[in-house]
PASEBA-1860 file (N, C-alpha, C; in nm, 3 decimals):
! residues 257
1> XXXXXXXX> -1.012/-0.821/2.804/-0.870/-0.808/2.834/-0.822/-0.669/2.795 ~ -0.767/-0.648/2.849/-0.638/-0.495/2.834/-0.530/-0.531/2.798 ~ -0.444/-0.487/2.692/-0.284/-0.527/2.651/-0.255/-0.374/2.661 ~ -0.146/-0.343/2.733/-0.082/-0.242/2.734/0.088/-0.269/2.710 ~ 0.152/-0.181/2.647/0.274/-0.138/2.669/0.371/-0.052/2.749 ~ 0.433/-0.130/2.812/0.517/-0.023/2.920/0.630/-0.070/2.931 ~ 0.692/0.049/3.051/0.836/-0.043/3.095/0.857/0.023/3.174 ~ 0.894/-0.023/3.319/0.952/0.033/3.432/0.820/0.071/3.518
9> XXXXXXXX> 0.731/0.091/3.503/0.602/0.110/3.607/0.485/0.082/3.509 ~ 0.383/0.062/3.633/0.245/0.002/3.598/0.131/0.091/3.654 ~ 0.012/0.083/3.560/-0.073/0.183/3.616/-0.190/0.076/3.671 ~ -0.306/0.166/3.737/-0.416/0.073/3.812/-0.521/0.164/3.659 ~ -0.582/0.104/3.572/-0.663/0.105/3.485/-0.852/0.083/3.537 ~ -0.941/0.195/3.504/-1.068/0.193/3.521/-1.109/0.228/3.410 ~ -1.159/0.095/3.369/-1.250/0.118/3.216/-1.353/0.228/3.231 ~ -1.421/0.239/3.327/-1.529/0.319/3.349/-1.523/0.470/3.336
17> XXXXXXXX> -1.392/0.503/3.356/-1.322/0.625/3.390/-1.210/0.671/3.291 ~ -1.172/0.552/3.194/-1.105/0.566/3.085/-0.976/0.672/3.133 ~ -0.940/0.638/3.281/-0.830/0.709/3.344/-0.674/0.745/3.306 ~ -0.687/0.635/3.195/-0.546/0.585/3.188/-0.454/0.686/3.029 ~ -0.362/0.730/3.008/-0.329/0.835/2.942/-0.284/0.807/2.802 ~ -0.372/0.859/2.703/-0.452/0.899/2.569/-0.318/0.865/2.487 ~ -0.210/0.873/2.525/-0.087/0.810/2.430/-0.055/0.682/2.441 ~ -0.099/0.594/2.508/-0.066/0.477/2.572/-0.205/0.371/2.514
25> XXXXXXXX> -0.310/0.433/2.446/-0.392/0.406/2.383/-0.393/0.347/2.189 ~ -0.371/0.229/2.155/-0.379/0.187/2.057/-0.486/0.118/1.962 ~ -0.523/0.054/2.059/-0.613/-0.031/1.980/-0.694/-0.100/2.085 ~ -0.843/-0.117/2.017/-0.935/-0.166/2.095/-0.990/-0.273/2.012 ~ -1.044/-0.394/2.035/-1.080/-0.501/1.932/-1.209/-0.513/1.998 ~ -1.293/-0.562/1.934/-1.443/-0.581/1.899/-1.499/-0.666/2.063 ~ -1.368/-0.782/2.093/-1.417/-0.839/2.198/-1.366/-0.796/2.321 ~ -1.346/-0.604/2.297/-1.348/-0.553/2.439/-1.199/-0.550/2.498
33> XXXXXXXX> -1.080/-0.576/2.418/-0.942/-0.599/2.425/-0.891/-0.495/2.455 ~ -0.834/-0.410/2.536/-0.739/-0.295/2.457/-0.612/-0.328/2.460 ~ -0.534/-0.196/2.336/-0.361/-0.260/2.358/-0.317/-0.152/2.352 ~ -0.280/-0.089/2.492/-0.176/-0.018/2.512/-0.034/0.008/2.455 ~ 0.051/0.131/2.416/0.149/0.091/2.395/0.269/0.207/2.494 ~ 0.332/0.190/2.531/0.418/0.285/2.546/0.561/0.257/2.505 ~ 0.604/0.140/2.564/0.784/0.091/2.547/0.767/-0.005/2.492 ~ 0.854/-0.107/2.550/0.911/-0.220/2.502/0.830/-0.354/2.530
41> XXXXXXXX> 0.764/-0.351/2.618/0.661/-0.499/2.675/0.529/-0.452/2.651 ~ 0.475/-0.547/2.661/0.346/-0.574/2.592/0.249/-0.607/2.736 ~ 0.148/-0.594/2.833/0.086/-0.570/2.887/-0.067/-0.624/2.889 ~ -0.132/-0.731/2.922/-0.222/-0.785/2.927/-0.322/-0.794/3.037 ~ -0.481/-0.693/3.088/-0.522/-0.732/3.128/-0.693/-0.795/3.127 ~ -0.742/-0.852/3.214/-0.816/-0.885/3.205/-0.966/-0.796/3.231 ~ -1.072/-0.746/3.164/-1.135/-0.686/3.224/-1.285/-0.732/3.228 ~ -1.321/-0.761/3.360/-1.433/-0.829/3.460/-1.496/-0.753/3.481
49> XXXXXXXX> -1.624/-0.763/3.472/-1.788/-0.678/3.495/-1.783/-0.728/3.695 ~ -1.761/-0.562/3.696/-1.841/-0.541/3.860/-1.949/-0.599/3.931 ~ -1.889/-0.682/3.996/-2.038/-0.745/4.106/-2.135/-0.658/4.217 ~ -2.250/-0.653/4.238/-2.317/-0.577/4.303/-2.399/-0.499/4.246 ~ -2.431/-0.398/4.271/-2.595/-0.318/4.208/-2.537/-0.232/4.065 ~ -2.636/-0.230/4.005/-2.641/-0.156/3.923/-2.640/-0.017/3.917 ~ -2.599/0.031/3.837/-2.613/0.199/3.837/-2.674/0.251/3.685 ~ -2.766/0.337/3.729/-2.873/0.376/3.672/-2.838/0.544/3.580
57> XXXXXXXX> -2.853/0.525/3.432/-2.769/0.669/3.355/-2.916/0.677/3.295 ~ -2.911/0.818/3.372/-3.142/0.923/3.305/-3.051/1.004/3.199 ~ -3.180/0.948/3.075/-3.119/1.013/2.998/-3.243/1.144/2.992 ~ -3.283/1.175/2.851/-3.384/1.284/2.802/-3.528/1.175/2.828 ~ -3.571/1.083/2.800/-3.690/1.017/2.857/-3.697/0.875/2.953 ~ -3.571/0.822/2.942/-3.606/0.649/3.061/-3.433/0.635/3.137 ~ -3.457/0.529/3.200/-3.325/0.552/3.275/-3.275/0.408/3.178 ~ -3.178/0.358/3.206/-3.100/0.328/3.127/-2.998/0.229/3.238
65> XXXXXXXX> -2.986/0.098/3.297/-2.915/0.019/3.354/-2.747/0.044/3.293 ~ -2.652/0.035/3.362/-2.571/0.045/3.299/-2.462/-0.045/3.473 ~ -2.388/-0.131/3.411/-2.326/-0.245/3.458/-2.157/-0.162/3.460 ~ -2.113/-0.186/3.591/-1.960/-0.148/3.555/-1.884/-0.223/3.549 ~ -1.755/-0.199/3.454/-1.692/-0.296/3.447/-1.528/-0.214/3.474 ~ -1.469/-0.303/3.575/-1.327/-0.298/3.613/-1.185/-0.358/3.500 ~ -1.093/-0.290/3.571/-1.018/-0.414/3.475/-0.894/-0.468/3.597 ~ -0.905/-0.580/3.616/-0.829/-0.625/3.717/-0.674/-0.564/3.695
73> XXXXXXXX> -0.631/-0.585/3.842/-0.559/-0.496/3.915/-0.360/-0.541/3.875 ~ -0.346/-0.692/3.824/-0.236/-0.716/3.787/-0.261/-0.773/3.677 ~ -0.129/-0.756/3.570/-0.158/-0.791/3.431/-0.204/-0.935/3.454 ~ -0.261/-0.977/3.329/-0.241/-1.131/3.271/-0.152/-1.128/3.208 ~ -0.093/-1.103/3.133/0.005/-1.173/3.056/0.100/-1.026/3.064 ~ 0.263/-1.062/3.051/0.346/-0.965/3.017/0.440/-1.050/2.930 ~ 0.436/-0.981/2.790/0.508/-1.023/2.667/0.601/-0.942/2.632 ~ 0.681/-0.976/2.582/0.841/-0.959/2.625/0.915/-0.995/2.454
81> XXXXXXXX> 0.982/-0.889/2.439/1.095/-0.947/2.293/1.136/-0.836/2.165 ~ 1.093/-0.691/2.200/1.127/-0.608/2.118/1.242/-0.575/2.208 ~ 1.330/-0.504/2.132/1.455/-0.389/2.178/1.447/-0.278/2.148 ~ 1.309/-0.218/2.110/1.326/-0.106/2.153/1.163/-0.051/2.109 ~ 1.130/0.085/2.113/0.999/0.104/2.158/0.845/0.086/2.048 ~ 0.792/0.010/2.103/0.641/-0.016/2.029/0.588/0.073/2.003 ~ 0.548/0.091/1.890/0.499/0.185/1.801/0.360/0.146/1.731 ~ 0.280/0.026/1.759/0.153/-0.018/1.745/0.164/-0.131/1.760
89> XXXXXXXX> 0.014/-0.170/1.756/-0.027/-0.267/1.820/-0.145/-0.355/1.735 ~ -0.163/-0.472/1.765/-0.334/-0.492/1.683/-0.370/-0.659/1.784 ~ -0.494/-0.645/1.821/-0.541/-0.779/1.909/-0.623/-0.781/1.861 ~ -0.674/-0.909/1.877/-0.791/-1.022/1.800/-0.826/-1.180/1.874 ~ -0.958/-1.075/1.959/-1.017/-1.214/2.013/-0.992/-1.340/1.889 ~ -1.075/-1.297/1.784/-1.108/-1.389/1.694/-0.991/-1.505/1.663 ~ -0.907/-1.415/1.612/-0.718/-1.511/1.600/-0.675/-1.562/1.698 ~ -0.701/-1.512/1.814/-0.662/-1.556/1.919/-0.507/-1.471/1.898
97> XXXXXXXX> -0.473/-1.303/1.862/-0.341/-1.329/1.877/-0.351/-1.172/1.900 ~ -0.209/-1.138/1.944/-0.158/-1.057/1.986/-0.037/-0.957/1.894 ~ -0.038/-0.890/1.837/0.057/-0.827/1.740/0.137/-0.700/1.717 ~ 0.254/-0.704/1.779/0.291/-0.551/1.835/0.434/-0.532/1.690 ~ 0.459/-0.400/1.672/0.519/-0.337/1.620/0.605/-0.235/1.651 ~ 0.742/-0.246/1.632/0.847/-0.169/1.705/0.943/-0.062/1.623 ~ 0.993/-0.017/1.656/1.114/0.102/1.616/1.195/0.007/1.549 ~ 1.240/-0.123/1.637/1.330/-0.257/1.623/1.317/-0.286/1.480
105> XXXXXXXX> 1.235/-0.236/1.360/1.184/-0.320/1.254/1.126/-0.424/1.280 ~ 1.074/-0.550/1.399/1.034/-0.627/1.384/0.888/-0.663/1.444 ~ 0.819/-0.738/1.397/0.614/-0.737/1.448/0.667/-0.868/1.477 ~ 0.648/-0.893/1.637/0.624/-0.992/1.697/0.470/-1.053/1.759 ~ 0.446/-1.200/1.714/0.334/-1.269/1.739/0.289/-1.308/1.862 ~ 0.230/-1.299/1.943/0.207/-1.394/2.022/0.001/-1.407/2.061 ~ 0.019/-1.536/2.148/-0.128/-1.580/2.146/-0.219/-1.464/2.257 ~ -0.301/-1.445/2.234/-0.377/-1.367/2.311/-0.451/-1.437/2.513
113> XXXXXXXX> -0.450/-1.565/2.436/-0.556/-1.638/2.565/-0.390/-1.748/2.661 ~ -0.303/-1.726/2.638/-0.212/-1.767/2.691/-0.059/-1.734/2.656 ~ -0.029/-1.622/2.600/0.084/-1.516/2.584/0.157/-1.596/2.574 ~ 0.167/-1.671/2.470/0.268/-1.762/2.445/0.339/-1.734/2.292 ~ 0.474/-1.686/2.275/0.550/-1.656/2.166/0.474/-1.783/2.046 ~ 0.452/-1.684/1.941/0.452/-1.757/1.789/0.548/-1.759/1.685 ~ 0.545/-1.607/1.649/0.676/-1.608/1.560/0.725/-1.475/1.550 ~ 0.799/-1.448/1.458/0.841/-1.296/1.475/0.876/-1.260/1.307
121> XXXXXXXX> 0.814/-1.135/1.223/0.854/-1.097/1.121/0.957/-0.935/1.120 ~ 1.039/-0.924/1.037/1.121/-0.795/0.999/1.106/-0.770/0.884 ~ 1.069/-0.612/0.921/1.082/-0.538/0.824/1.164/-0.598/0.699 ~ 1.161/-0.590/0.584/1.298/-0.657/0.474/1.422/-0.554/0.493 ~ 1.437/-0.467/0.540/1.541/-0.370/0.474/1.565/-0.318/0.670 ~ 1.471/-0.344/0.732/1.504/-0.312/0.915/1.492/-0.175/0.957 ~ 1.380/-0.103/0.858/1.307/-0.024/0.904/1.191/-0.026/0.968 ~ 1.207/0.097/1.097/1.100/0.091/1.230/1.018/0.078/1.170
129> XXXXXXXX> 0.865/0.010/1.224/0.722/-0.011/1.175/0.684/0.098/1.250 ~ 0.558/0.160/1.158/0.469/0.242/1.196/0.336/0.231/1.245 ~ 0.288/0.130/1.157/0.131/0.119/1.175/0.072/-0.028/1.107 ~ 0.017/-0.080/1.128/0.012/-0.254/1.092/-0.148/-0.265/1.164 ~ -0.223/-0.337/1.102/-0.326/-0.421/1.048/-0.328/-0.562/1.050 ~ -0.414/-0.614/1.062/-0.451/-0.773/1.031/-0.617/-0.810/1.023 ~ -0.593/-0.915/0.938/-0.752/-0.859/0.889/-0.773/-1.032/0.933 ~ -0.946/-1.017/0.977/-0.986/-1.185/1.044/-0.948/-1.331/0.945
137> XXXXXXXX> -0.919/-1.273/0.812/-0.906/-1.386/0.667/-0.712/-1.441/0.694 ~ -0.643/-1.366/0.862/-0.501/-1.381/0.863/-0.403/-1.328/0.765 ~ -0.432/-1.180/0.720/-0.359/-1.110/0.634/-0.308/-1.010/0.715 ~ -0.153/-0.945/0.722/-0.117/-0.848/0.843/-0.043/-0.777/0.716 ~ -0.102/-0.656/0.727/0.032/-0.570/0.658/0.047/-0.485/0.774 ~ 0.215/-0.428/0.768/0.267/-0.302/0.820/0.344/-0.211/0.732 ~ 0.361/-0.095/0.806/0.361/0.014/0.700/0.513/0.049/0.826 ~ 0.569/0.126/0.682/0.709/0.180/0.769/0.771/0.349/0.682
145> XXXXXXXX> 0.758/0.460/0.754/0.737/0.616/0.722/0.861/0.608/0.673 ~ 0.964/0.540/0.703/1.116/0.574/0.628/1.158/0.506/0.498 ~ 1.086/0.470/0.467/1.040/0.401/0.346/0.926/0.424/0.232 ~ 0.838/0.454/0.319/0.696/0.440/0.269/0.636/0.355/0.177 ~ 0.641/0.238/0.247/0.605/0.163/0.206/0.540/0.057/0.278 ~ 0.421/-0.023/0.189/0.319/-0.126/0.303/0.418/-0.303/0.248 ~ 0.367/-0.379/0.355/0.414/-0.487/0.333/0.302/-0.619/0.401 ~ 0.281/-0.699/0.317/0.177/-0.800/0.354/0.231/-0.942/0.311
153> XXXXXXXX> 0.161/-0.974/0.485/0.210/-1.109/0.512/0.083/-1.182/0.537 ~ 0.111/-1.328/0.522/0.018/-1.444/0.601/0.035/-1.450/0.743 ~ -0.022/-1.458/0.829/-0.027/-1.507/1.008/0.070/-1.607/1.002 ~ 0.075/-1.735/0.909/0.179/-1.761/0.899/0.351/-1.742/0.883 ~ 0.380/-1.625/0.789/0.496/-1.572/0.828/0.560/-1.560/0.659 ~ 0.439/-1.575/0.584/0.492/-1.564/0.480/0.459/-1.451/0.400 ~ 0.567/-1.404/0.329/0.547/-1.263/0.257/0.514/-1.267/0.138 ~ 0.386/-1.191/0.116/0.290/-1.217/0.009/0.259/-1.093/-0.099
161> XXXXXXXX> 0.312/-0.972/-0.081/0.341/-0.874/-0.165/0.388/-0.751/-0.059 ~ 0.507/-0.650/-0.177/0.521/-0.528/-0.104/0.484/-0.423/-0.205 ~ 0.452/-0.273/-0.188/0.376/-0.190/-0.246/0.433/-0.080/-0.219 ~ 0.456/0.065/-0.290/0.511/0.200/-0.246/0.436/0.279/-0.215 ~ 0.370/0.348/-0.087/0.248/0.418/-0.057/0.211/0.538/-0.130 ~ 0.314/0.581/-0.203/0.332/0.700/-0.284/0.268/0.812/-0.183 ~ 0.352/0.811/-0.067/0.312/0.915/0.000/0.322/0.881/0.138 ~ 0.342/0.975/0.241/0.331/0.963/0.400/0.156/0.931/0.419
169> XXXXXXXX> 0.175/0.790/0.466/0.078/0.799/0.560/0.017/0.806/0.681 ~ -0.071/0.873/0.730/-0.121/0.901/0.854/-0.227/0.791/0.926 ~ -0.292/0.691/0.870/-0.375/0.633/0.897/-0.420/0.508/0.825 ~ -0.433/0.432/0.839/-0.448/0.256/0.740/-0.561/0.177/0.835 ~ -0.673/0.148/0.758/-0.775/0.139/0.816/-0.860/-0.007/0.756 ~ -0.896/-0.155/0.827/-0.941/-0.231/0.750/-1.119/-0.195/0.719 ~ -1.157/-0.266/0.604/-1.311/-0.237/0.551/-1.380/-0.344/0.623 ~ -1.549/-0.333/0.687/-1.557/-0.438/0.773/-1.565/-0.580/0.729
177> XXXXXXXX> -1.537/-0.612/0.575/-1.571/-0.760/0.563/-1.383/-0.797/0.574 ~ -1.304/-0.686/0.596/-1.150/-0.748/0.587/-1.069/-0.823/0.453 ~ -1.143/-0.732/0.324/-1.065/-0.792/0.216/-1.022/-0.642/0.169 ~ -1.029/-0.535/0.228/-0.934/-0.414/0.185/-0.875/-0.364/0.299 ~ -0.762/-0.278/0.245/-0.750/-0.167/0.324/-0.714/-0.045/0.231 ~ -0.764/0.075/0.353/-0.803/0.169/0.304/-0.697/0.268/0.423 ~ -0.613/0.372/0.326/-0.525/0.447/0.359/-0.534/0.560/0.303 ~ -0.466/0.632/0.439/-0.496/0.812/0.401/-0.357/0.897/0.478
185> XXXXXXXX> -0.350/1.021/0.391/-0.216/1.089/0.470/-0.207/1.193/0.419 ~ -0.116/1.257/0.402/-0.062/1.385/0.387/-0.113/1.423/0.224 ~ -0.109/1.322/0.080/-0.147/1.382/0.006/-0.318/1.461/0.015 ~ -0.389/1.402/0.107/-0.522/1.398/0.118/-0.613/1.338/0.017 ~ -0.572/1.215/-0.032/-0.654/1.101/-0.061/-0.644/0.979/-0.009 ~ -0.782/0.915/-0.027/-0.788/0.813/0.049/-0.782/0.689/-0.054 ~ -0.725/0.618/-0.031/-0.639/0.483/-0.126/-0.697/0.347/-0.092 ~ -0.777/0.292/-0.156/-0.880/0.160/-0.114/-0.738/0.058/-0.242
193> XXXXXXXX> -0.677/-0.045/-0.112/-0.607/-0.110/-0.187/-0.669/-0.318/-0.191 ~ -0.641/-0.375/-0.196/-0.668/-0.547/-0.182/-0.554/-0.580/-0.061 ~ -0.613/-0.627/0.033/-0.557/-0.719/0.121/-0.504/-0.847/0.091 ~ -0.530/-0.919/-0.018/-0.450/-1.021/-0.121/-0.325/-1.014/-0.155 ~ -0.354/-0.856/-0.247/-0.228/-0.877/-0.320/-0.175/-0.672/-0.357 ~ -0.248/-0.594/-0.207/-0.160/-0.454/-0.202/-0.229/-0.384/-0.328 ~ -0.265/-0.432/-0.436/-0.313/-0.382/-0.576/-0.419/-0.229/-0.532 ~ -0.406/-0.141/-0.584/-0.489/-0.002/-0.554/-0.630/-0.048/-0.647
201> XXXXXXXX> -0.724/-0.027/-0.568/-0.883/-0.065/-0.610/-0.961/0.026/-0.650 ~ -0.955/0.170/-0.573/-1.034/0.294/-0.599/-0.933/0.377/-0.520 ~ -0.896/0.475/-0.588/-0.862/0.620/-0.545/-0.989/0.711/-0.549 ~ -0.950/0.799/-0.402/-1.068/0.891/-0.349/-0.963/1.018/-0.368 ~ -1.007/1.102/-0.483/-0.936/1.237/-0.442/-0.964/1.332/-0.340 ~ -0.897/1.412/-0.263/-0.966/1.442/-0.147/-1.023/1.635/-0.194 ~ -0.995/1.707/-0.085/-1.020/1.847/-0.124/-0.871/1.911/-0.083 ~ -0.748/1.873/-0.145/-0.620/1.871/-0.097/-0.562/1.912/0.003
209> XXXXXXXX> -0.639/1.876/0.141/-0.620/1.833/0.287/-0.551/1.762/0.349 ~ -0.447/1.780/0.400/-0.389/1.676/0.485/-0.512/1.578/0.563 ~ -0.494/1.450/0.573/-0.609/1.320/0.611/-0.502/1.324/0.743 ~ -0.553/1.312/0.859/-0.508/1.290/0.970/-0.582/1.120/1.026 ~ -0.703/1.126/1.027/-0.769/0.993/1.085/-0.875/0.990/0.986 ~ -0.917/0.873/1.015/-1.012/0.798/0.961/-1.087/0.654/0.968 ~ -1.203/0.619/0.959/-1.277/0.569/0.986/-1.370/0.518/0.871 ~ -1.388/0.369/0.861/-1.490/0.292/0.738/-1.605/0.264/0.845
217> XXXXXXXX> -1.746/0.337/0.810/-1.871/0.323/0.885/-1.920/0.160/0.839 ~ -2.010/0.127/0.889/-2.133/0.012/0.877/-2.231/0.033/0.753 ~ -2.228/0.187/0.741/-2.321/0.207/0.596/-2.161/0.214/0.435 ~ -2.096/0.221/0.496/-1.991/0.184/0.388/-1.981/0.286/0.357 ~ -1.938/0.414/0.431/-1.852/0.501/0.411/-1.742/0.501/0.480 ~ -1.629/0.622/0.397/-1.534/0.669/0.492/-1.571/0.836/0.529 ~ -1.465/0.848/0.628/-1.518/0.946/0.743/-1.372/0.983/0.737 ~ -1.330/1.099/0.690/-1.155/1.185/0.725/-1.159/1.295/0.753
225> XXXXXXXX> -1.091/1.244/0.897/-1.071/1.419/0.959/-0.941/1.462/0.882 ~ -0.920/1.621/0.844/-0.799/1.676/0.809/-0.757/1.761/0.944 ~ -0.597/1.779/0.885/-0.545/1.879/0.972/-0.616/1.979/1.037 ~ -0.684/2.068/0.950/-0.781/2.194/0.959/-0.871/2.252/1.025 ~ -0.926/2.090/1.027/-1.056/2.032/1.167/-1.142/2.001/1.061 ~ -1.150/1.967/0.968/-1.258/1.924/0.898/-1.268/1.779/0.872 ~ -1.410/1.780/0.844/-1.468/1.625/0.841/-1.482/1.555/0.704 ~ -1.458/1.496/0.597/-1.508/1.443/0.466/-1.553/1.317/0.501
233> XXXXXXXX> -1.668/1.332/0.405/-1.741/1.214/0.392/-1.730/1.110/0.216 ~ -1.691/1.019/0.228/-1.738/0.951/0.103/-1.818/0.844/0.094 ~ -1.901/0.808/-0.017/-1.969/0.690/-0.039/-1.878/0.551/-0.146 ~ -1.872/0.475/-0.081/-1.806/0.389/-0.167/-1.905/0.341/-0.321 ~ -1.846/0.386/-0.423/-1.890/0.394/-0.536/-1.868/0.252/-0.643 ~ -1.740/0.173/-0.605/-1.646/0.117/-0.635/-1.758/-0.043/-0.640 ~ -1.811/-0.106/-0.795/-1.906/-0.230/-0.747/-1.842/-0.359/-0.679 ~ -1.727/-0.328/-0.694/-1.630/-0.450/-0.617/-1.609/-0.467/-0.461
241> XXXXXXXX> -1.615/-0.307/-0.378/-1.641/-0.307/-0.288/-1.783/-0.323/-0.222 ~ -1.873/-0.297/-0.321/-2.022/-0.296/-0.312/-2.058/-0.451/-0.281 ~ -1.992/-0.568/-0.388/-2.037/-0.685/-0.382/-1.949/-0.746/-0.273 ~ -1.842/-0.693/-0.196/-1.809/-0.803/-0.066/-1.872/-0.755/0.037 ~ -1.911/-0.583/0.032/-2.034/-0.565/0.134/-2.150/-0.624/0.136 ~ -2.184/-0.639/0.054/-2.338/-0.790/0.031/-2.284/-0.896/0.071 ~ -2.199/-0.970/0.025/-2.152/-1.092/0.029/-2.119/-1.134/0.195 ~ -2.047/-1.015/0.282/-2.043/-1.012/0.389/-2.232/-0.993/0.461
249> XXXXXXXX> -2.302/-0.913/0.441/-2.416/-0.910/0.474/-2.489/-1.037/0.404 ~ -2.462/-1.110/0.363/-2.537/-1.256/0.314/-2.505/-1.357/0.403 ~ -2.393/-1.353/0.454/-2.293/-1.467/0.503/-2.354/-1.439/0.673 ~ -2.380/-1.320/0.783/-2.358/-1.269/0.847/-2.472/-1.201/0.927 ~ -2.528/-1.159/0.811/-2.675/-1.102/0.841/-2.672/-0.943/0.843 ~ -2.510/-0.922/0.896/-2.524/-0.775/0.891/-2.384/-0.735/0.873 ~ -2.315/-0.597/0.900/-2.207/-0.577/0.885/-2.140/-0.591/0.738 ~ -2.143/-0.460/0.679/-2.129/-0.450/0.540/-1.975/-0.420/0.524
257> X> -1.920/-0.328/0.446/-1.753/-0.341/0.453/-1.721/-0.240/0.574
END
């Protein structure tokens, strides 16, 4: 599926060709989802593997089958209920849900496999959301720049701690077993907090870089680009994060934080 955000016109989308324009790009989920954002609606489509022959990508020694895949031509679902413009997004085959974030202060729910309204949370104080998370255990925090501050809820709708980011952040990132998150910004450190209960777990001092993006690998690092163009690497040192990366690789077989 494709979830996009728009309002007032619709584009024709080719996964293959990744045609479709680089701001309107939010989030991609594991089972192949994307979620567009631009305005006020929420945008759902479906995307179907091409029937007919294969096409063949030579690399440096064998050729390499490679299957195309389309994304059909009218939405599936168009979700509907902010007043004013989406500002992120987060989908999850797994939850089955759909989770957008607005200027409006408010992250509205809905189901992924039949776009059907769940519930709707606000900001406490009705400041725009910035950037929001949800982790597969049904933990959603969002973060809001006029404030600075994170806030975590249950899928259910209940509010379960709030926290002061002590700082602008640029980026909030879950660990792959989904019992942290890990945030980075303008001071240029990276902040490993609990998805429970917001609590700070390990501070990463950086090389006092603005953190623009970032990324938690499979070998259990993080990866921060700065302003500058530079790349940092860290190893998670932290034995608490060490033992839910096992614990996840016990349970799983693979996929560490």
């Amino acid at each position: 599926m494709v979830v996009c955000a728009s309002k007032g016109y619709s584009r024709r989308l080719h996964l293959r060709r990744r045609c479709c324009d680089r701001r309107l790009v939010d989030e991609v989920s594991a089972g192949g989802n994307f979620a567009l954002s631009y305005d006020t609606t929420v945008m759902v489509w479906e995307v179907v593997r091409a029937r007919g022959h294969e096409k063949r990508v030579r690399n440096a020694q064998t050729e390499v089958p490679r299957r195309d895949h389309v994304i059909a031509q009218t939405p599936f679902h168009i979700l509907c209920g902010h007043d004013d413009i989406i500002t992120c997004l987060f989908v999850s085959v797994e939850l089955d849900i759909v989770i957008s974030g607005s200027k409006d202060g408010t992250c509205i729910f809905h189901t992924l496999r039949e776009g059907r309204y769940v519930r709707s949370l606000r900001h406490p104080s009705g400041h725009p959301l910035s950037k929001l998370v949800a982790s597969r255990h049904g933990h959603i925090v969002f973060y809001a720049e006029d404030d600075l501050s994170l806030h975590l809820y249950s899928i259910n709708g209940k509010h379960l701690a709030s926290s002061e980011s002590n700082g602008r952040l640029n980026c909030i990132e879950l660990s792959r077993c989904g019992d942290f998150l890990v945030c980075a910004g303008d001071q240029g450190q990276i902040v490993v907090r609990s998805m429970h209960n917001l609590d700070v777990v390990k501070r990463y001092v950086g090389a006092g870089k603005m953190i623009t993006s970032l990324a938690v690998t499979p070998e259990q690092c993080f990866l921060a680009g700065t302003k500058d163009g530079h790349i940092l690497v860290y190893s998670i040192e932290n034995p608490q994060l060490r033992r839910a990366g096992a614990a996840r690789n016990k349970t799983r077989g693979s996929g560490p934080l």
